[in-house]
Steps between C-alpha positions, in 0.01 A plus 500: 500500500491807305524447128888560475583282761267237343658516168872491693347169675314296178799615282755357749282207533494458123845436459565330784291218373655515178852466626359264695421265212790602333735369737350151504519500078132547426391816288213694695300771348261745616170465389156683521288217604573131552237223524527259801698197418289186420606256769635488845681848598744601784505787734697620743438832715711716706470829738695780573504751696736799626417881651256648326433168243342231493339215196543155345640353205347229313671261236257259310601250198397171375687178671689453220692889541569420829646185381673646256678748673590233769870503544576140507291204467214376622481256770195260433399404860544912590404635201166704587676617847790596290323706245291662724845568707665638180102717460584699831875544386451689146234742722737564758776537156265752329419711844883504592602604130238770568564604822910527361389750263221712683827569766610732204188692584547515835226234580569198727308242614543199717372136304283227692496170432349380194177243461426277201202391376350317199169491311319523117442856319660704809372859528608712798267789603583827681325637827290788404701852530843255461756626312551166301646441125493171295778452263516282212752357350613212217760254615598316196142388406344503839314782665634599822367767778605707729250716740643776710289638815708762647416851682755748594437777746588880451860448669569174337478636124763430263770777506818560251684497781865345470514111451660317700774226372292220402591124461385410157293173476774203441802752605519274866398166561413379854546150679 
């Protein structure tokens, strides 16, 4: 990515996770830096890809975010399968909210499926020569992070071309 089309990408991505947060009642801020939670931590991964595109997005929070931010209770005897569940879901959330707002820019991208995974002090570490960004971020008290891998080709850069009409997040509901 050239450096306009990065800062159209991180700054998108920026407020996507804050809306994010801020639809589920917890303040999120940006921050700097953010150490790694002490304790168990969630993660949850997922790909896109589209012509000229391609990358990952990364969520990762202590157990207790992911709890937190689950949107009804907690079933005892499914409660790991169910958080991790509800891990994959806010990653595929955040990289939907983004990919809604990067179609302003004329940049579209098709979403896999997400993974989850769990572990102590998670860290996530670009490829050499990747075009990768870690975000950090303060939900309520807890430190939250979000890394972006994502390369876009010469004739998939982000445009000011026309947006489309865009469904805003919570504007349809599907069942």
């Amino acid at each position: 990515m050239d450096s306009m089309e990065r800062e159209v990408v991180v700054s998108t991505l920026e407020s996507s996770v804050v809306e994010f947060f801020r639809a589920y009642g917890i303040t999120c801020d940006k921050t700097e830096s953010c150490a790694a939670a002490p304790g168990a931590e969630m993660g949850s991964i997922v790909g896109f890809r589209g012509k000229g595109r391609r990358g990952g997005l990364a969520f990762v929070a202590p157990t207790v975010v992911v709890a937190r931010l689950l949107p009804g209770s907690k079933r005892p005897a499914r409660g790991e399968l169910q958080l991790r569940d509800w891990s994959a879901e806010i990653a595929n959330q955040l990289v939907g909210r983004l990919k809604n707002k990067l179609s302003a820019h004329s940049i579209d991208f098709e979403i896999g499926t997400p993974v989850c995974f769990r572990g102590s002090s998670i860290r996530l570490s670009f490829l050499p020569e990747a075009d990768g960004v870690t975000l950090d971020f303060n939900a309520g008290s807890d430190p939250v992070r979000v890394y972006l891998d994502c390369a876009l080709a010469a004739d998939g850069s982000a445009t000011s071309a026309p947006a489309p009409r865009i469904v805003t997040e919570g504007e349809v509901v599907l069942f």
